[in-house]
C-alpha positions in Angstrom: 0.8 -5.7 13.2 -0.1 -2.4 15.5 3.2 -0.8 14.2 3.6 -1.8 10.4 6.4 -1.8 8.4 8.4 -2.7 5.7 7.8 -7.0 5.6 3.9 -6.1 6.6 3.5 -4.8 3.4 5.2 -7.1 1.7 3.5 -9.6 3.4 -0.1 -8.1 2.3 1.4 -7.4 -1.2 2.3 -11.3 -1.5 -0.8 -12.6 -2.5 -0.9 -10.9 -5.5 2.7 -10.0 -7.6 2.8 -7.3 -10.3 0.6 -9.3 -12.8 -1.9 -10.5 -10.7 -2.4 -7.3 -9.0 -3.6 -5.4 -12.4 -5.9 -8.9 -13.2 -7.5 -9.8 -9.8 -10.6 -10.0 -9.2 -12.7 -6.9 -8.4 -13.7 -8.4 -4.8 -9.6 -9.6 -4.3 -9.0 -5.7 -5.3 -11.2 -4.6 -3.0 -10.3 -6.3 0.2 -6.5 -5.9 -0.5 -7.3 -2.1 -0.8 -8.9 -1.9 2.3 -6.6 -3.9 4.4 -4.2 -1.5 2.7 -6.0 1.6 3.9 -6.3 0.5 7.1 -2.3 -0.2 7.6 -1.4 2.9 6.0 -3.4 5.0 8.7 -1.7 2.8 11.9 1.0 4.9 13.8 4.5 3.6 12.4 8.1 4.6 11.7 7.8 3.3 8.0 4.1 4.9 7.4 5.6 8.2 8.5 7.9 7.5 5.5 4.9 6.8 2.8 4.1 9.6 0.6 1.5 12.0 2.0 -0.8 11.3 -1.0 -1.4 7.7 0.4 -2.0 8.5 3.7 -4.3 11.2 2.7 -6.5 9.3 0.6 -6.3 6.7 3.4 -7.3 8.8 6.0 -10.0 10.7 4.2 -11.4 7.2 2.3 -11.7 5.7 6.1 -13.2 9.2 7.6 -15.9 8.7 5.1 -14.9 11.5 2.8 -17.6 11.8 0.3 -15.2 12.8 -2.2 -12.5 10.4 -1.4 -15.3 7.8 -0.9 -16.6 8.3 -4.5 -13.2 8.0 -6.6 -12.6 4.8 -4.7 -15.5 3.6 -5.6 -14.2 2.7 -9.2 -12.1 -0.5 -9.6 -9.6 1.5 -11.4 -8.8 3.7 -8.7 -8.0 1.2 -6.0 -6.1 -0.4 -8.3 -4.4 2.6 -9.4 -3.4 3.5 -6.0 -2.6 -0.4 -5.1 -0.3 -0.5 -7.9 1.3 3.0 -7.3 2.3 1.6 -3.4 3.3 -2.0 -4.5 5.8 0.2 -6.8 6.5 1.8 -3.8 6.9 -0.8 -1.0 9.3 -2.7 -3.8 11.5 0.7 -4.3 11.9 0.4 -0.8 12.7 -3.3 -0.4 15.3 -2.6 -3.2 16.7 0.1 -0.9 16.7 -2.1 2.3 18.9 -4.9 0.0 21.3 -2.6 -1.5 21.8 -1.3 1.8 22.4 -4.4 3.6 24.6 -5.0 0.6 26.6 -2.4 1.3 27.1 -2.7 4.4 28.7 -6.5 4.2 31.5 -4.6 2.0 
């Protein structure tokens, strides 16, 4: 996965759906947040489409920001941000259907 995309995510979102990802474990939260981080910062079509605020607190949480590095340091936070890009990454899954959808019309 040097280029993610779309079905990456969704991939690394599959472990955990909307329920479990708001009761997982702390140490589950933390290893899906940094396998997160660290596809959000890789060169790619669709992460030039994510919303700056996730690549910036990707890139700043990785560059060792002490800042960045602090507020992640709270369960809450990760799973905050987790939850806001599973929202995300399904927006755009809906997107891709209806599109494909449409396009068999």
């Amino acid at each position: 996965m040097d280029h993610p995309d779309l079905d990456d995510y969704i991939k690394l979102f599959g472990l955990y759906d909307g329920e479990k990802l708001h009761a997982a474990e702390a140490e589950g939260i933390e290893l899906l947040f940094e396998q997160a981080v660290r596809m959000i910062v890789r060169p790619s079509e669709f992460n030039h489409r994510l919303p700056l605020p996730f690549i910036e607190a990707a890139d700043n949480y990785l560059s060792g920001d002490p800042a960045t590095r602090k507020h992640f340091q709270y369960e809450e936070n990760r799973q905050f941000m987790l939850s806001d890009l599973y929202d995300f990454i399904q927006l755009q899954a809906l997107r891709r259907a209806r599109s494909s959808t449409n396009l068999q019309y």
